[in-house]
C-alpha positions as CSV (number, residue, x, y, z in Angstrom):
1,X,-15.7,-52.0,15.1
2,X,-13.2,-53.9,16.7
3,X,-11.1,-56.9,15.1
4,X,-7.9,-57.3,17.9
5,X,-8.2,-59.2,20.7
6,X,-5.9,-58.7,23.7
7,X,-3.3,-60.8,22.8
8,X,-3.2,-59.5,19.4
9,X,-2.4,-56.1,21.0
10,X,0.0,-56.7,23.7
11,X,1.9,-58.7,20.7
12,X,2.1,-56.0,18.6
13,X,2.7,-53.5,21.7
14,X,5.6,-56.1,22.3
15,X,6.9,-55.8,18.7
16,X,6.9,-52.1,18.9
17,X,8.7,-51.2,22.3
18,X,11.1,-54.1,20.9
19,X,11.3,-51.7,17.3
20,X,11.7,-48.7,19.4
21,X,14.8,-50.1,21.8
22,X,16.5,-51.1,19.0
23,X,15.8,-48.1,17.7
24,X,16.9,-45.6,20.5
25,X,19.7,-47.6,21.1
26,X,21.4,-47.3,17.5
27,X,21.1,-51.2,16.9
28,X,19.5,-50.2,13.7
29,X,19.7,-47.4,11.6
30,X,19.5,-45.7,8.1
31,X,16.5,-46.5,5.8
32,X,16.1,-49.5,7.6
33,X,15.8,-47.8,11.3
34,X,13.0,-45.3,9.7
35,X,10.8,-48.6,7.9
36,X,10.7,-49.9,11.3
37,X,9.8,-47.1,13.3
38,X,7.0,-46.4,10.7
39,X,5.9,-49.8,11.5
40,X,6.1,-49.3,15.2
41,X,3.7,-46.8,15.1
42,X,1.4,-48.3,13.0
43,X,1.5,-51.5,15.2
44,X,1.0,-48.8,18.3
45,X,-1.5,-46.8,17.0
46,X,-3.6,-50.1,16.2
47,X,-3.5,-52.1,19.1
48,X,-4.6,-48.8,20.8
49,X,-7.8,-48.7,18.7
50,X,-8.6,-52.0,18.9
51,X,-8.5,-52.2,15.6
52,X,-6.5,-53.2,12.2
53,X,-7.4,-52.4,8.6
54,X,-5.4,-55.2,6.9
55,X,-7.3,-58.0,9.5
56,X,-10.5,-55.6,8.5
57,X,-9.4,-56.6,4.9
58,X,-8.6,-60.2,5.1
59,X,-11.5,-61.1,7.4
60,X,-9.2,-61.9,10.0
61,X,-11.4,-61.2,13.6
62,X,-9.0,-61.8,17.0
63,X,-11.1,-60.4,19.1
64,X,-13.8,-63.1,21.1
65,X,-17.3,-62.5,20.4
């Protein structure tokens, strides 16, 4: 079922490529540079299914009925 609406997901797409620039360009690094990643992918892999278990959990819906 799907909680994320588009602009939810092009946000969080936004956040990630921004994670992954920073990333790939060395403007982070260490512990910090692998936290962010993680979280990158996680903001990825959501907005691809449409869906995100913390809104799931909160009651949070983006997405227009």
């Amino acid at each position: 079922m799907k909680n994320m609406g588009t602009v939810d997901r092009v946000v969080r797409v936004l956040i990630a490529l921004t994670l992954g620039i920073l990333y790939f360009t060395h403007a982070i690094s260490g512990l910090t540079a692998t936290i962010l990643i993680v979280v990158a992918v996680v903001l990825l892999l959501t907005s691809l299914v449409s869906f995100c278990p913390l809104w799931a959990l909160l009651g949070i819906k983006t997405v227009k009925k």
